[in-house]
N, C-alpha and C positions, 0 to 999 in steps of 0.2 A: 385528269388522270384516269386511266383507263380501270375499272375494276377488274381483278384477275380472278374469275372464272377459270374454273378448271375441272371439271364434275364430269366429261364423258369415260374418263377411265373407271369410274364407280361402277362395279359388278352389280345385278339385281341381288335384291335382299330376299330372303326366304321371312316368313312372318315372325318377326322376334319379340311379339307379345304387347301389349297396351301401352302407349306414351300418353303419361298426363302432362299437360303445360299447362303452367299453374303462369297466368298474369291476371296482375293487377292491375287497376284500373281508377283513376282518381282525376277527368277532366283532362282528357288528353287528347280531346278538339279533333282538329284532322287530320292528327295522326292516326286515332285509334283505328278507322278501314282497312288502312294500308297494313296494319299489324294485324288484324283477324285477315285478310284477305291471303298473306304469307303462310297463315296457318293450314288455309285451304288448300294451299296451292302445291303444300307437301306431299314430295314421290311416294314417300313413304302413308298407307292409305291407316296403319291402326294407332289413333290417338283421339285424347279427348282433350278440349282444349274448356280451361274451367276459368272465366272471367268472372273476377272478384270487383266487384263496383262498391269503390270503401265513398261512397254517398256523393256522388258526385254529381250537381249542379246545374252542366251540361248535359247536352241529348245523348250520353254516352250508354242510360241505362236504355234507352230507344232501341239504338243502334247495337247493342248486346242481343239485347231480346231478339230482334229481326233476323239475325244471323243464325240464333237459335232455330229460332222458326224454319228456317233454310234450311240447318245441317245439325240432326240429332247427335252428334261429334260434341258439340259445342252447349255447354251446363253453364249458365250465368246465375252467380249468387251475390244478390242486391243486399249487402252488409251496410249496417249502420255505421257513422264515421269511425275511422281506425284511425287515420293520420300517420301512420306510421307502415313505410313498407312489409317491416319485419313483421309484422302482425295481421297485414292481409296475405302475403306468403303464405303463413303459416295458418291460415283459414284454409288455403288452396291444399297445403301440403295434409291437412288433416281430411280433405273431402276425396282427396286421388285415387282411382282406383286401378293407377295403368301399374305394370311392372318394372317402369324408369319414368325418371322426372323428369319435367325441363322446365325451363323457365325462357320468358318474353315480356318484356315490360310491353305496354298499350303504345309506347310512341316507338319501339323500333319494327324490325320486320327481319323476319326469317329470308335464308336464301331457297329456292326449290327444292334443294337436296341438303338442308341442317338435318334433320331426324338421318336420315339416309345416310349423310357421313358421319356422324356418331355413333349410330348404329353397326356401323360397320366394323366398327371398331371393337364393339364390345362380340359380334359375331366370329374376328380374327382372333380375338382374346380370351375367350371366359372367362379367366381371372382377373380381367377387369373388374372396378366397381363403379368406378367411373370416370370421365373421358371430358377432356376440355380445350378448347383451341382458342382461334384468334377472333376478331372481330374486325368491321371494317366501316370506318366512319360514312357517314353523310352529313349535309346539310338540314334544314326545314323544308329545304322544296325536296328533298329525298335525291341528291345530288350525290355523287359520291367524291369524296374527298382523298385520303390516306387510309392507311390502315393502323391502329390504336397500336401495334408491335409489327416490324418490317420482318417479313418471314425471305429467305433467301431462295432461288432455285437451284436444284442439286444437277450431278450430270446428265439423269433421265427426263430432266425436266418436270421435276416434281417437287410441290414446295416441300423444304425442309429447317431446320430450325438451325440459326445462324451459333458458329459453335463456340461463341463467349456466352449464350442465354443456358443459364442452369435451373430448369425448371424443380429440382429435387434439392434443393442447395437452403438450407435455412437462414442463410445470410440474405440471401436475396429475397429469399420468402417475407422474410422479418422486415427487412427493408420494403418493401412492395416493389421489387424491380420487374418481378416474374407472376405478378397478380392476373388474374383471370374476370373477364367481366362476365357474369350470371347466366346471361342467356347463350353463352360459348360452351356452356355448361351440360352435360347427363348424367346422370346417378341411377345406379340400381337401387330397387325400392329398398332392402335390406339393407344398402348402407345407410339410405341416407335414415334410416328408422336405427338405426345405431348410434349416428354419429346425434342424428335426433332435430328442433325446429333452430331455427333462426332466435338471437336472440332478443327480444321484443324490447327492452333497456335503449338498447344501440338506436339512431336512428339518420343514417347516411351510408357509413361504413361495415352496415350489418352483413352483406354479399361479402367483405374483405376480414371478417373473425370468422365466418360461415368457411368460409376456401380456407384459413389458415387450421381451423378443427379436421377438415377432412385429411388434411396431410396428418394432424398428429394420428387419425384414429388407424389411416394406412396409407402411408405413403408411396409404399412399392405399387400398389396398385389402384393409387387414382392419377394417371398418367395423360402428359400433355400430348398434343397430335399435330402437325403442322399441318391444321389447313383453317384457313378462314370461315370461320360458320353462318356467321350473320350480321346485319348492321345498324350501327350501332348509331345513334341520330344526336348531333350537335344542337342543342337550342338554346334560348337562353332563360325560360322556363324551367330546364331541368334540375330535380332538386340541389344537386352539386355545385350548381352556376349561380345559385338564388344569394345573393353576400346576407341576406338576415340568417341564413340558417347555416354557415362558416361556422359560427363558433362552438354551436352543437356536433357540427361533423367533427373539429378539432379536438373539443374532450369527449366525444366517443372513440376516438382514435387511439388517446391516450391511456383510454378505460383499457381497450384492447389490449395494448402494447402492454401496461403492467400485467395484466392477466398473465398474457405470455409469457414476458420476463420472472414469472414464480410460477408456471407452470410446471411440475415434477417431469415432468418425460423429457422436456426440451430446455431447460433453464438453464443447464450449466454449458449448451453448447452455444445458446443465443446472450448469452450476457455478455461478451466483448462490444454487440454490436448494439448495447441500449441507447447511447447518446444520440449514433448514426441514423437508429428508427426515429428516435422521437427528433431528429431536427428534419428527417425526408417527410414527417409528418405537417408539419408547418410552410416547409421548404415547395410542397407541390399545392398548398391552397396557394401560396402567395402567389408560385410561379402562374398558377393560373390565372389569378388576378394581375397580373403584368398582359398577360396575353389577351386575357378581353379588356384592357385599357383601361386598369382601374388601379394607378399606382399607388394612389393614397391606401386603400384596401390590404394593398401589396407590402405597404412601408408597414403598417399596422399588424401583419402578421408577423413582419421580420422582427419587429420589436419584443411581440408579444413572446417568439422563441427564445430571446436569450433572456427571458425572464425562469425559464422551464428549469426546475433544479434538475433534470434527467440531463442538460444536454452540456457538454462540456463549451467551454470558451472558445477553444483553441477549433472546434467543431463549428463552432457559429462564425468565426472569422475567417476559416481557409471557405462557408459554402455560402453561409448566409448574407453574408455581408458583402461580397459581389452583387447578390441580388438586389440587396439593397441600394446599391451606388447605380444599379441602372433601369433603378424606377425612377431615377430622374433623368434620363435622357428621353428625346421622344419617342413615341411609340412607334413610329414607323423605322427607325432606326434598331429599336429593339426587337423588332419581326425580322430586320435581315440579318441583323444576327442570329437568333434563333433559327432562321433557314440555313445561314451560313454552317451553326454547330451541327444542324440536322444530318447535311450534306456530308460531313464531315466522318459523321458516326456511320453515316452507310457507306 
């Protein structure tokens, strides 16, 4: 599949002030180049890029330093173990000293124009506070695969956002239909000192309570963009994919979700849809665990949801319980149909 590239209509930027990109950094082998090398390679020339090395093993704090050495841009702070992403974030987020934030995990990689097309954004905008688009997967070998949400082209030939996706809609919010991945992500320094750090509790889904606070603190103006920003890397290392640490993503998920559902600003408009969050909570580890071939894992999830007092019966039987019946058929079988439903949906 061909990557879509689309960056020469992007007008020059006038200088819109200091970008911190705050990654973290925890043994990310040979990825971690390829992500500092993205950094450099950005159109846009004012940013400081602040790798946080939460004690990492490999030669990553080497390969930190040297890049330093190279490009006084680049501030490495060698922290003792965190373990936890929310917490080396939030090292990063307290050392920044640019006027918008961004974020890059150490295993993926920027495209030459991410700062430059968010930026632009907030240049079109002022009243932006901050701006966030799509992402676009690869492999391990930095392959490129699909894109993590299918953006549609319009009549100019410009991507634009396909018009069942409601980026502003708290049902979908609440649901994670319309979620945003981190490094799609720019904030104005003032908001994000508003809205305030990551919460260090959480640890998997802390990027997915972090994007559901910025809509409560303003919604009107932290607005989606159709355009692909950067890519987003498939391994089987990554913490999401690791099956020992599932079960801590699933009751951080949960932590989340009741938070929201008693939250004062948003509670009485998101409470129809409490069952529907907490079973798409269970509903996308399993389905993942079907997809990298791990049906036992898969069966294990399904079970565990219709133990959940949040989720109704009648909700576990019309969504769950399909899944259920076809973690027993074989997994090759189970990819064509999931290509088939893909197909289908575009």
């Amino acid at each position: 599949m061909t990557f879509p590239l689309n960056l020469a209509q992007l007008p020059e930027l006038p200088d819109m002030g200091l970008v911190s990109i705050i990654m973290p950094a925890y043994n990310p082998g040979r990825y971690f180049q390829e992500a500092v090398e993205s950094v450099l390679a950005q159109s846009y020339p004012h940013w400081e890029l602040l790798i946080i090395n939460d004690a990492s093993t490999d030669d990553t704090l080497a390969q930190a330093q040297a890049f330093a050495a190279r490009d006084e841009r680049i501030r490495v702070i060698d922290h003792e173990k965190l373990g936890n992403p929310a917490k080396v974030r939030n090292v990063g987020l307290r050392l920044a000293q640019g006027d918008f934030i961004a974020f890059l995990d150490a295993d993926d990689a920027f495209l030459p124009q991410s700062l430059a097309m968010l930026l632009h954004e907030f240049h079109q905008h002022p009243e932006y506070r901050g701006v966030f688009g799509f992402a676009w997967q690869m492999n391990a070998e930095g392959e490129h695969l699909q894109a993590t949400f299918q953006l549609v082209m319009d009549a100019k030939g410009e991507w634009a956002l396909p018009a069942y996706y409601r980026p502003y809609h708290w049902k979908d919010l609440i649901l994670g239909i319309n979620t945003c991945l981190l490094s799609a992500m720019m904030l104005r320094r003032e908001f994000q000192n508003e809205v305030g750090f990551f919460d260090e509790v959480l640890c998997g889904p802390e990027d997915f309570e972090y994007y559901l606070r910025l809509h409560i603190a303003d919604m009107d103006r932290f607005r989606c963009i159709p355009k692909y920003i950067y890519r987003y890397r498939i391994h089987d290392q990554s913490l999401t994919k690791l099956p020992d640490k599932l079960n801590i993503i699933i009751q951080s998920n949960v932590a989340i979700l009741n938070s929201m559902f008693a939250h004062p600003k948003i509670k009485e408009v998101i409470a129809p849809y409490r069952s529907q969050a907490h079973l798409a909570n269970y509903y996308y580890q399993a389905r993942q665990q079907l997809i990298f071939n791990n049906s036992a894992l898969c069966r294990q999830i399904v079970w565990q949801a219709l133990t959940s007092p949040d989720i109704r019966r009648r909700d576990w039987l019309k969504q769950a319980l399909p899944l259920l019946l076809r973690s027993y058929l074989p997994h090759r079988l189970n990819r064509i149909m999931m290509d088939m439903r893909k197909k289908l949906r575009e």
